[in-house]
TIVO-2410 file (N, C-alpha, C; in nm, 3 decimals):
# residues 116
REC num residu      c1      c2      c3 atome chaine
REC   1      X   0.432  -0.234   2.584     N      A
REC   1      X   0.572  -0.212   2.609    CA      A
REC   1      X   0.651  -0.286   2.502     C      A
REC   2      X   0.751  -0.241   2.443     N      A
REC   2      X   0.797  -0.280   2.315    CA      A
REC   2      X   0.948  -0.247   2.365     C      A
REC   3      X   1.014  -0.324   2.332     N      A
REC   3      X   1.192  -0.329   2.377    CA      A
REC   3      X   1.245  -0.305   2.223     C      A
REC   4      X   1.387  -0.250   2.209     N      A
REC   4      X   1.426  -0.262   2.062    CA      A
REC   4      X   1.598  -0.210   2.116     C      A
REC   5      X   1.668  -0.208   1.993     N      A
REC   5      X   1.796  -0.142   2.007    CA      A
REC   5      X   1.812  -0.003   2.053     C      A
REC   6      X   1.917   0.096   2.129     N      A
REC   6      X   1.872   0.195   2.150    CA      A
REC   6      X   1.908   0.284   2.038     C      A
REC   7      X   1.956   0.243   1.918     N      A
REC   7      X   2.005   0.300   1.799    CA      A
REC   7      X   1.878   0.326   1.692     C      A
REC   8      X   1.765   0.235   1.734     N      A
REC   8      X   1.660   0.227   1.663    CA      A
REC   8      X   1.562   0.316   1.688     C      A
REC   9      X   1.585   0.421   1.627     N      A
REC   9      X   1.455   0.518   1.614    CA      A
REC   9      X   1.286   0.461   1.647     C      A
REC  10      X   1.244   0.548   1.773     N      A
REC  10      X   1.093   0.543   1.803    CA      A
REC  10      X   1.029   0.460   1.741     C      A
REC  11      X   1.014   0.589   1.599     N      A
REC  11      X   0.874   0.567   1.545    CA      A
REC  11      X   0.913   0.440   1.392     C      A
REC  12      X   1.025   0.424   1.417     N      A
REC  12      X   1.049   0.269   1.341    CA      A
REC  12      X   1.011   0.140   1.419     C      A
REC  13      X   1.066   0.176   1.497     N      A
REC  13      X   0.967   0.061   1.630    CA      A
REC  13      X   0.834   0.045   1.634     C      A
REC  14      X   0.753   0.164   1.614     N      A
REC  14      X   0.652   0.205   1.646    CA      A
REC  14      X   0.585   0.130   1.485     C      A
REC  15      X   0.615   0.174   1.428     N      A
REC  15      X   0.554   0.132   1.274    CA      A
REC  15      X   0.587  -0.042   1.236     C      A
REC  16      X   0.689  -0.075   1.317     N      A
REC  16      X   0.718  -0.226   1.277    CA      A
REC  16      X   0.657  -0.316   1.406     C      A
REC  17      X   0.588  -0.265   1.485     N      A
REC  17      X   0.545  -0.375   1.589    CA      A
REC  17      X   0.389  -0.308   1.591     C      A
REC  18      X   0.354  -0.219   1.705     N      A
REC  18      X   0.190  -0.168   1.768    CA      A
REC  18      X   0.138  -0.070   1.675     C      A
REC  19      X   0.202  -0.039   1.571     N      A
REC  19      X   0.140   0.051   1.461    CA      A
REC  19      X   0.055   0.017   1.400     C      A
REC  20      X   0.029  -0.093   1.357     N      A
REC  20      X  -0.077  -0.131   1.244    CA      A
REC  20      X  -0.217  -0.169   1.296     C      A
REC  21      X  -0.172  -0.243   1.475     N      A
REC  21      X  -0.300  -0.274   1.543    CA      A
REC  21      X  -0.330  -0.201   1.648     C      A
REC  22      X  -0.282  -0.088   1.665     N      A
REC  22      X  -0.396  -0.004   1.787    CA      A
REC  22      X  -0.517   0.071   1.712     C      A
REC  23      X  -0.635   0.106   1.773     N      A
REC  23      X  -0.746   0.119   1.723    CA      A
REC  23      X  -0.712   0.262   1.771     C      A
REC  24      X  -0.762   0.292   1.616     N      A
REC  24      X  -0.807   0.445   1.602    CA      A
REC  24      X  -0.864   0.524   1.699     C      A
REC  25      X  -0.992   0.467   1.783     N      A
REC  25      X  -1.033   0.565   1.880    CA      A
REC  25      X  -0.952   0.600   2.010     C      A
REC  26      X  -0.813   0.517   2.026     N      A
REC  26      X  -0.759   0.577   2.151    CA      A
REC  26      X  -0.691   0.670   2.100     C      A
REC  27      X  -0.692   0.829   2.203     N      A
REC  27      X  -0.603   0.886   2.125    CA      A
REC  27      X  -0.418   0.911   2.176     C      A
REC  28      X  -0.346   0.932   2.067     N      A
REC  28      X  -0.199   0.964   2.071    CA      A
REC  28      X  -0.142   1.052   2.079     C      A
REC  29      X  -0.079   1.108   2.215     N      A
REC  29      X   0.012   1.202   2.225    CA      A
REC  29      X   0.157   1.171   2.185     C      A
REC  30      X   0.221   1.216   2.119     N      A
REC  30      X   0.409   1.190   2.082    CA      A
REC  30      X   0.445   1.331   2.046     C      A
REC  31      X   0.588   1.321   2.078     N      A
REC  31      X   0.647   1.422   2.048    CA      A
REC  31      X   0.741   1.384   1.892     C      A
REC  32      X   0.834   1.549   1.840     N      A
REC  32      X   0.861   1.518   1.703    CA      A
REC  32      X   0.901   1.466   1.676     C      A
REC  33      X   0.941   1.359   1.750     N      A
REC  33      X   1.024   1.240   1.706    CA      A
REC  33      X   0.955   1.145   1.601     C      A
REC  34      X   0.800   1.192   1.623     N      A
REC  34      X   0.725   1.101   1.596    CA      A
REC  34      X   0.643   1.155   1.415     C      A
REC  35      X   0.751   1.242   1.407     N      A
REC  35      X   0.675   1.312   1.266    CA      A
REC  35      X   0.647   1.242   1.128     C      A
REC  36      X   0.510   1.258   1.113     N      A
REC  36      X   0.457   1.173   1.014    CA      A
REC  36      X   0.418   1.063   1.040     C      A
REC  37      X   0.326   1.086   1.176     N      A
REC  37      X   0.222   0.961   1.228    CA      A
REC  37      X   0.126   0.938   1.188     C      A
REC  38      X   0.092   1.118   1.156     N      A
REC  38      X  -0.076   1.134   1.133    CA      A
REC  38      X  -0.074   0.985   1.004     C      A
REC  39      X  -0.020   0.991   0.939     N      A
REC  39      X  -0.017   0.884   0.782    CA      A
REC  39      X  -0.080   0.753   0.844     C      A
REC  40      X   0.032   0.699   0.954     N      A
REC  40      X  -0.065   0.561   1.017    CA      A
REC  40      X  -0.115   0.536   1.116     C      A
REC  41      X  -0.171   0.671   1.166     N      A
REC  41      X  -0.251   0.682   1.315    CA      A
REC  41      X  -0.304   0.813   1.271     C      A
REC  42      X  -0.486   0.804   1.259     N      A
REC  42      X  -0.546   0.944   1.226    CA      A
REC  42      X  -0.569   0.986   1.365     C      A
REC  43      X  -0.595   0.965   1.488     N      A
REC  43      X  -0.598   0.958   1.628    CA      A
REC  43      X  -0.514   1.034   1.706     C      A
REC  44      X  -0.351   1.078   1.645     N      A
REC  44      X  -0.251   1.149   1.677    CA      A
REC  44      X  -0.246   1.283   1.702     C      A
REC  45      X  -0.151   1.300   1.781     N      A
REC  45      X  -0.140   1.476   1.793    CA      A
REC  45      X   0.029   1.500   1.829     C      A
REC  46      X   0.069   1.606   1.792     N      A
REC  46      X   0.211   1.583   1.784    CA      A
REC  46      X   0.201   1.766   1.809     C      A
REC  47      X   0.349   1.841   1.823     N      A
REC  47      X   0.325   1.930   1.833    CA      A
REC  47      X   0.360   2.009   1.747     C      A
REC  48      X   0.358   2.155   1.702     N      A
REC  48      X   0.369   2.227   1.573    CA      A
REC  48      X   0.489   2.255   1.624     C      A
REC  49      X   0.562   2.256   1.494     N      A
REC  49      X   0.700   2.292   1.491    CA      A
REC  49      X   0.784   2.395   1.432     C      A
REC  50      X   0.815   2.486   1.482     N      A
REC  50      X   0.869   2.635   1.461    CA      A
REC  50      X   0.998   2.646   1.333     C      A
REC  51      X   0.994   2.713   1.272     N      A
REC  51      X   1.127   2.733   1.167    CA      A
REC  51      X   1.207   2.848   1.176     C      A
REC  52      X   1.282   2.885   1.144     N      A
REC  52      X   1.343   3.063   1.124    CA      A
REC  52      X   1.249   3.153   1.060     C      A
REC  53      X   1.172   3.082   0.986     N      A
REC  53      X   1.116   3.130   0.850    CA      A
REC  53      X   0.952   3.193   0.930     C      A
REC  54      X   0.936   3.078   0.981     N      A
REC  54      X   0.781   3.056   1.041    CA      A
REC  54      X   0.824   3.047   1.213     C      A
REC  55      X   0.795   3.150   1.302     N      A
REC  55      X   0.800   3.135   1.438    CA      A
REC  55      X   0.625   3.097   1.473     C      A
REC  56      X   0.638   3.027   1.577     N      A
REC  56      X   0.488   2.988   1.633    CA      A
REC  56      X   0.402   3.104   1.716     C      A
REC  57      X   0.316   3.116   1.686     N      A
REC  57      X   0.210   3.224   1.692    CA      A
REC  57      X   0.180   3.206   1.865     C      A
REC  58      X   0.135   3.289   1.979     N      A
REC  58      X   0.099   3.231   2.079    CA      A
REC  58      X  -0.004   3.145   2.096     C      A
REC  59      X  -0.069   3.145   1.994     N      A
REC  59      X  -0.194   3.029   1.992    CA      A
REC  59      X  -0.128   2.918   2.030     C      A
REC  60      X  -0.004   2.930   1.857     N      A
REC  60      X   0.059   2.766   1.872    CA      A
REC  60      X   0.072   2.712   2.012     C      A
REC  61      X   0.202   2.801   2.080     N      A
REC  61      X   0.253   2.818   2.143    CA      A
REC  61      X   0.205   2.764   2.303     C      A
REC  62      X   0.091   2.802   2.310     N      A
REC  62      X  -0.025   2.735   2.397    CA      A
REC  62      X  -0.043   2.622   2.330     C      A
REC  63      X  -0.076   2.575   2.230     N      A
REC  63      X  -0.128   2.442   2.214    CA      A
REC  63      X  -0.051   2.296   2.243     C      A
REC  64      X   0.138   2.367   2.212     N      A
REC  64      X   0.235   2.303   2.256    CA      A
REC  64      X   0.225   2.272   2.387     C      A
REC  65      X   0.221   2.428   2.441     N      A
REC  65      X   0.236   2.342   2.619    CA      A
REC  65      X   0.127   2.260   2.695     C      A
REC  66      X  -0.008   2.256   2.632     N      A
REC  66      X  -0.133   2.191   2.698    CA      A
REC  66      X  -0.091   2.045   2.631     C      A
REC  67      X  -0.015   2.022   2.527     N      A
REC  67      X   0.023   1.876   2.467    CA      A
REC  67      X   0.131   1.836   2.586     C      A
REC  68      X   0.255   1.935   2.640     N      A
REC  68      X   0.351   1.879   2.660    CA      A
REC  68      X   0.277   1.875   2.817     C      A
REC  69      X   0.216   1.920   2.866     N      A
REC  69      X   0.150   1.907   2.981    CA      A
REC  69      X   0.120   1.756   3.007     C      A
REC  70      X   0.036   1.729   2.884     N      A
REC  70      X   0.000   1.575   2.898    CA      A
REC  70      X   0.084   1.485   2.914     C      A
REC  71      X   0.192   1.518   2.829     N      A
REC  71      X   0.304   1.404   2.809    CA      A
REC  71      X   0.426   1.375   2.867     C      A
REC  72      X   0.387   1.516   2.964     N      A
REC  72      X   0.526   1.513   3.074    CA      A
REC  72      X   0.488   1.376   3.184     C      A
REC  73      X   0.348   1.316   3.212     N      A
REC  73      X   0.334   1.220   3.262    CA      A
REC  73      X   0.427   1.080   3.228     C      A
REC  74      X   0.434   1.044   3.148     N      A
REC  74      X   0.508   0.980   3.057    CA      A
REC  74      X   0.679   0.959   3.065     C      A
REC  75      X   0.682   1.082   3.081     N      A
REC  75      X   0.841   1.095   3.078    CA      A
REC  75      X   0.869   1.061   3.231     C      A
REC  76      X   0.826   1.120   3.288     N      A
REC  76      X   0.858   1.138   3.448    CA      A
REC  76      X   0.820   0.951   3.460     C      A
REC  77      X   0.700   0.873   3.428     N      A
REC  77      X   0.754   0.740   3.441    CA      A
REC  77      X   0.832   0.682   3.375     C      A
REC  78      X   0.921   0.718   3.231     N      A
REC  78      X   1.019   0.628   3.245    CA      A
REC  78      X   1.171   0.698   3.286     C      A
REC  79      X   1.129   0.817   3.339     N      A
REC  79      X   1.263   0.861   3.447    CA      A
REC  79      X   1.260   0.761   3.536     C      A
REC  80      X   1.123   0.723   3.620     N      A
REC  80      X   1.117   0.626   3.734    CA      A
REC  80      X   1.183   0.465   3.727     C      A
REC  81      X   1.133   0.457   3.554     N      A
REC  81      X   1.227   0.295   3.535    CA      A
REC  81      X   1.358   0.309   3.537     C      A
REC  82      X   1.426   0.409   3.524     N      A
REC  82      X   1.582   0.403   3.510    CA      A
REC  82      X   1.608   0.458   3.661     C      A
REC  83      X   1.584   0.465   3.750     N      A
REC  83      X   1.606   0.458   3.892    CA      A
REC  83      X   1.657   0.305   3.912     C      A
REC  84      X   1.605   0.233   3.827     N      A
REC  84      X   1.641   0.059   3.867    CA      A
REC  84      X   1.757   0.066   3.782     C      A
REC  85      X   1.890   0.008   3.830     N      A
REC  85      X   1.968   0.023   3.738    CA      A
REC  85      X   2.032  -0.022   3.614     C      A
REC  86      X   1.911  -0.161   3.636     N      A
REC  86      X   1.928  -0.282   3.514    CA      A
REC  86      X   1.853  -0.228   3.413     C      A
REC  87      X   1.783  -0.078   3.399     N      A
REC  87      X   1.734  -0.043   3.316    CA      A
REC  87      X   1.785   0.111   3.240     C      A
REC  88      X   1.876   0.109   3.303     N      A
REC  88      X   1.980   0.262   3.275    CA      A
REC  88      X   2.061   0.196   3.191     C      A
REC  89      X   2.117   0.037   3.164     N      A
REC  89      X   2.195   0.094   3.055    CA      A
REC  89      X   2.168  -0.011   2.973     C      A
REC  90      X   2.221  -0.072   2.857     N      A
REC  90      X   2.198  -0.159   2.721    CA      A
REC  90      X   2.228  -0.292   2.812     C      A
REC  91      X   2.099  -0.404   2.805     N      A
REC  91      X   2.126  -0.538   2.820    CA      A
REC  91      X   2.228  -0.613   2.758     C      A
REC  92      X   2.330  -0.666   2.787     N      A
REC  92      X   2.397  -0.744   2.684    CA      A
REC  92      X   2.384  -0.910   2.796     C      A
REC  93      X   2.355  -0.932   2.817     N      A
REC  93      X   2.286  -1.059   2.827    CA      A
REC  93      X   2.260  -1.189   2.709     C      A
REC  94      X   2.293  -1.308   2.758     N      A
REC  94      X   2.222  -1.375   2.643    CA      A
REC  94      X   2.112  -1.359   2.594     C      A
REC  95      X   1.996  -1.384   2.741     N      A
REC  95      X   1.830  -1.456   2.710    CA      A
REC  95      X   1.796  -1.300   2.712     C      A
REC  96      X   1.740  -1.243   2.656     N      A
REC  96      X   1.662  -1.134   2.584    CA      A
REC  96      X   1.541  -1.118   2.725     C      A
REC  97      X   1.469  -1.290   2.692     N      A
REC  97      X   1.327  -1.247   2.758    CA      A
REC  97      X   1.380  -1.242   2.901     C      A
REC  98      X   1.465  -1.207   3.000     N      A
REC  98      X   1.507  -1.204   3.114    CA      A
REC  98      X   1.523  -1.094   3.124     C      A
REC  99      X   1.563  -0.967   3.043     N      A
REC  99      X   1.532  -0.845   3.047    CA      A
REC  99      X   1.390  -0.811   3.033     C      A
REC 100      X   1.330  -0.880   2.951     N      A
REC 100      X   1.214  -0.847   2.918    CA      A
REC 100      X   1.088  -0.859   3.074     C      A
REC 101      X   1.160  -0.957   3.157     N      A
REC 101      X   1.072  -1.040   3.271    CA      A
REC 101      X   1.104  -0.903   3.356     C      A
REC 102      X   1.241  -0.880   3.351     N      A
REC 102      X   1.268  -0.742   3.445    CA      A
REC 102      X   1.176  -0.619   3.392     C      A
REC 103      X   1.180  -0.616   3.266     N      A
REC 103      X   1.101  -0.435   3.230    CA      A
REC 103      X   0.949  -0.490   3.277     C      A
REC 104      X   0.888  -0.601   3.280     N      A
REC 104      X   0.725  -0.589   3.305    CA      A
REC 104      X   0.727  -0.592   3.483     C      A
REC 105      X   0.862  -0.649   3.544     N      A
REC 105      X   0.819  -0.636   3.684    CA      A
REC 105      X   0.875  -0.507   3.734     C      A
REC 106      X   0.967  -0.413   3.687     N      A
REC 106      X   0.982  -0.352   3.744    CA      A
REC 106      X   0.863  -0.187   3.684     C      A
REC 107      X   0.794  -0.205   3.588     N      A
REC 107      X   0.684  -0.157   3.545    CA      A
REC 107      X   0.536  -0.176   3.606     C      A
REC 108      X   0.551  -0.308   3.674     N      A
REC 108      X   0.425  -0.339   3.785    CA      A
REC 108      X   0.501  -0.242   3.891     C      A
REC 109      X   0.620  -0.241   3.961     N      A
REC 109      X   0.603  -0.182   4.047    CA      A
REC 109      X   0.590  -0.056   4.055     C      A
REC 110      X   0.622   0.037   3.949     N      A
REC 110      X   0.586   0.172   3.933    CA      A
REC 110      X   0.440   0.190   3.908     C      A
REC 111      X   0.369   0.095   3.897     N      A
REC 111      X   0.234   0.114   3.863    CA      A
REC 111      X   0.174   0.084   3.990     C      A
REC 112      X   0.216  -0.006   4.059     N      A
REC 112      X   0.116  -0.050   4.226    CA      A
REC 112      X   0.158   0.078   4.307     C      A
REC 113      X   0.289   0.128   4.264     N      A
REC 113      X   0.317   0.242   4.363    CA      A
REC 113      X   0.228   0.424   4.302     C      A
REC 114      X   0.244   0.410   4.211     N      A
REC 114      X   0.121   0.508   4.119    CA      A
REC 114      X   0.011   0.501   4.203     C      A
REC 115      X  -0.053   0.394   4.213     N      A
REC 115      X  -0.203   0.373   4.200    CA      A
REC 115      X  -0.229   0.341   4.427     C      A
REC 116      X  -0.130   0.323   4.472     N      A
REC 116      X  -0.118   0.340   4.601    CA      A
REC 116      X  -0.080   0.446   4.659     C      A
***
């Protein structure tokens, strides 16, 4: 779990903190936000992306939705963190790690309630 500005793009986050040390064999689902991972994660999968020029074939088209299948898991839990409402909008707080104490407990509890 990685906190940042909400002005700060993903996969800048992503490349300046857990990018350099997650191991290759787990693998990565992201969406296009995340374009041009494959470069520092060979492990990745992202989905093909359609142009005017180039429409996606139904192959593609299938391959998109068996990705977004996976990754709708994902979304739907951090729909669940912003149910809490100290997490719907920008901390402005002094102490940082007091938000931070809130995103890991209120992340245990979406997880004991998951797994119960």
């Amino acid at each position: 779990m990685q906190e940042a500005n909400g002005s700060e793009h993903d996969f800048e986050v992503y490349k300046d903190t857990i990018g350099k040390s997650v191991n290759n064999s787990i693998p990565l689902d992201a969406d296009l936000g995340y374009l041009g991972i494959e470069d520092y994660y060979s492990n990745s999968v992202i989905p093909l992306k359609s142009s005017k020029k180039h429409q996606l074939t139904k192959r593609e088209k299938a391959y998109n939705k068996r990705l977004s299948k996976r990754r709708v898991v994902i979304e739907h839990i951090n729909g669940r963190k912003k149910i809490f409402r100290c997490m719907s909008y920008p901390y402005r707080g002094y102490y940082f790690n007091r938000h931070s104490l809130k995103m890991k407990l209120i992340c245990g509890i979406i997880n004991h309630d998951r797994i119960t």
